[in-house]
C-alpha positions, 0 to 999 in steps of 0.5 A, a space after each residue: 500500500 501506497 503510505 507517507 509520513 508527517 514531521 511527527 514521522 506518523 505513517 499514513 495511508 495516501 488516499 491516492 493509491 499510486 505505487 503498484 505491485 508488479 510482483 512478489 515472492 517470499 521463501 525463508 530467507 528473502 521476501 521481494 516486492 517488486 513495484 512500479 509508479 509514474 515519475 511524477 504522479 501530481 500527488 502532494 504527498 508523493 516525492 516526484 523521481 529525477 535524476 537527482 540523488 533520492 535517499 530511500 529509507 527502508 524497515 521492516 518486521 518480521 510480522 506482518 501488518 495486523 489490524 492495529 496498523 505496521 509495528 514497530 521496525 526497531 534496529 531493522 532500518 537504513 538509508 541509502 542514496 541512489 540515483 534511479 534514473 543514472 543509466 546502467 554501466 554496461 559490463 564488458 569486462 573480462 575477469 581475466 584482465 590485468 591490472 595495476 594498483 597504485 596505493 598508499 603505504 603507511 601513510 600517517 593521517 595528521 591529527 587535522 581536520 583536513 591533509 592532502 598527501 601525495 605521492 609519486 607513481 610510475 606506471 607500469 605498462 610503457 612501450 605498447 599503447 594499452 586502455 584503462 578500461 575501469 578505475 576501482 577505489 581501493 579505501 583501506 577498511 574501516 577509512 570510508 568516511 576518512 578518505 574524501 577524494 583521489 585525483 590522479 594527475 599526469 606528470 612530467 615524461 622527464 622525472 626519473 625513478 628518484 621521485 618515487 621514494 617519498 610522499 609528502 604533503 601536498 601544496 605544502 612549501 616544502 613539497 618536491 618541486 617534482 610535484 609542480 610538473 604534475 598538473 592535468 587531472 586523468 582521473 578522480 574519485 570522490 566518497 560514496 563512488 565506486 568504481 568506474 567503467 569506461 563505455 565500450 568505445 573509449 578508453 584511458 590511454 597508457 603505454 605511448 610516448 605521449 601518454 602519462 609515466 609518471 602520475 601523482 595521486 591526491 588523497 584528500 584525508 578529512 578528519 574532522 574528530 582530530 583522531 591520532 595515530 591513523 595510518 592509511 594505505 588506500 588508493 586506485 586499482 586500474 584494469 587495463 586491455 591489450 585490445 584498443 577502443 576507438 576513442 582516449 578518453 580524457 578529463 575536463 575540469 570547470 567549477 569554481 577556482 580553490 582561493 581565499 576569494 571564494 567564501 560563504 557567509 554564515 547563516 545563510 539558508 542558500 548562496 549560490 556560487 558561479 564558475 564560469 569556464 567561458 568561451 575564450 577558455 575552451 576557444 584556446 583549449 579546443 580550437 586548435 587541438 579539438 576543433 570538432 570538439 570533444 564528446 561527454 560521456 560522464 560527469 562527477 559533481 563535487 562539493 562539501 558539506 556545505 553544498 546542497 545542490 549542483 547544477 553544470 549549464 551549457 551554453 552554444 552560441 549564446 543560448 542555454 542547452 539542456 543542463 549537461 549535468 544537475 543534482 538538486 539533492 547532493 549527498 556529500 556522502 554519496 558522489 558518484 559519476 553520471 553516466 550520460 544518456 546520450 553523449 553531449 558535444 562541446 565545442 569550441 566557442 562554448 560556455 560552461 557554467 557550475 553553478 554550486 548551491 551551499 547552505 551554512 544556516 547551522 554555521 557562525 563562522 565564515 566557511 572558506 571553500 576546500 578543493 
């Protein structure tokens, strides 16, 4: 039966019936109810269903419904955030496919809110162009909710193994200045994802000479309990294929710029703030390497705490396109990438903007925006 809840948490019966049973089935250890509804059904008290995250709050008891109304679910309860409209990842990989892992060793966590450590890998296929076909997160057990993000970025082909044999803190004054060569991002991981597969037609490209042998991963620890004595030892798993795709794929960032400029007052129910990729921008970076311009296939939208909702606008030509991208419900604790329904092309001469939603009602201090 179709019911929904007040403020008090009281459950009652919807008068407009819109959830119906497609199936059921029932042994010793499962129960399964299979249903269906409209994704709007113009019912005030149902949640309409977009392709923004949707938490689903689930209980049960072990017997069934009396006349007295539902019992009470006691510890039998949870949470989960998804997003039911995200197309399915197609799985064509083989069990069989070699991988690499690049992971953290005996990384001490300082006992501070926020620690980006990084550290220098070689990666080990060269000499024969390879697609990475998945990237899989490997968070040490029981680190979950301390490691926030991984970035990967490519390096510079100059850099010798001499670089490999230490990690350190990052955007730190005594960081290596190998480091600094190390600027475009090929992959990135936030909390909540899991792992990330390539479409069948388009791959990370490894192995050429053009192609990234030195890379940085970014692990950004977040630490807010000031815990002592944390040693972590996470990281990335990439599994990779002899057997080429018809596309490299690759990464553009637009958002707003990490500096001091770029704050939030206390106290405030919604501020909105805009990064503007602009037209000038991607005139330079496509024009003359991309001039058919370059194809979207997945989008991963990040903030904070503070964040409330995202929303990626595309503009061609001076008008506003469908949004590339949006999550009206962001879910800190649940950014995962958005595989795209169709593949959107963005061209020379285009414009982007992320438009990022806070709300620090429940804050007294100013907030200063973190990577």
């Amino acid at each position: 039966q179709d019911y929904f809840t007040d403020e008090n948490r009281v459950l009652r019966k919807d008068p407009q019936q819109d959830y119906h049973l497609e199936y059921a089935m029932e042994n010793s250890t499962h129960t399964i109810l299979a249903f269906s509804r409209e994704l709007h059904t113009c019912d005030a008290n149902d949640k309409s269903i977009t392709e923004s995250t949707v938490r689903v709050i689930w209980a049960y008891h072990h017997k069934d419904m009396g006349e007295a109304g539902q019992n009470y679910h006691g510890l039998n309860r949870g949470t989960k955030s998804l997003r039911l409209l995200n197309p399915e990842k197609e799985e064509v990989l083989s069990a069989s496919l070699p991988y690499f892992d690049l992971r953290n060793k005996d990384v001490p966590v300082p006992d501070k809110d926020t620690t980006y450590w990084c550290q220098m890998f070689k990666i080990p296929v060269q000499h024969e162009k390879h697609h990475v076909t998945k990237v899989e997160p490997l968070i040490q057990k029981g680190h979950e909710n301390l490691v926030h993000h991984i970035l990967l970025y490519q390096c510079s082909s100059n850099l010798n193994d001499s670089v490999l044999d230490y990690g350190h803190e990052c955007y730190h004054p005594n960081m290596p200045d190998s480091f600094l060569t190390c600027e475009t991002v090929i992959f990135a991981w936030a909390i909540g994802g899991e792992g990330f597969t390539y479409p069948p037609h388009v791959g990370l490209s490894i192995g050429t000479a053009a192609d990234p042998q030195f890379v940085l991963m970014e692990v950004h620890y977040d630490n807010p309990s000031y815990t002592e004595g944390l040693i972590d030892n996470s990281g990335l798993r990439l599994i990779y294929t002899p057997v080429l795709r018809k596309y490299d794929a690759g990464v553009i960032e637009a958002g707003l710029w990490v500096s001091l400029f770029h704050n939030i007052p206390p106290g405030m129910p919604e501020f909105v703030s805009e990064g503007h990729c602009t037209l000038e921008c991607l005139e330079e970076a496509l024009g003359a390497e991309r001039p058919a311009g370059i194809h979207v296939f997945a989008v991963l939208l990040h903030a904070h705490l503070a964040g409330r909702a995202i929303r990626m606008r595309h503009f061609h030509n001076g008008e506003e396109q469908k949004l590339l991208a949006y999550d009206d419900e962001f879910d800190f604790n649940f950014q995962e990438f958005q595989y795209l329904k169709e593949e959107r092309t963005i061209l020379p001469g285009d414009n982007l903007v992320t438009e990022c939603h806070y709300s620090t009602v429940d804050r007294i201090r100013m907030t200063w925006v973190r990577k």
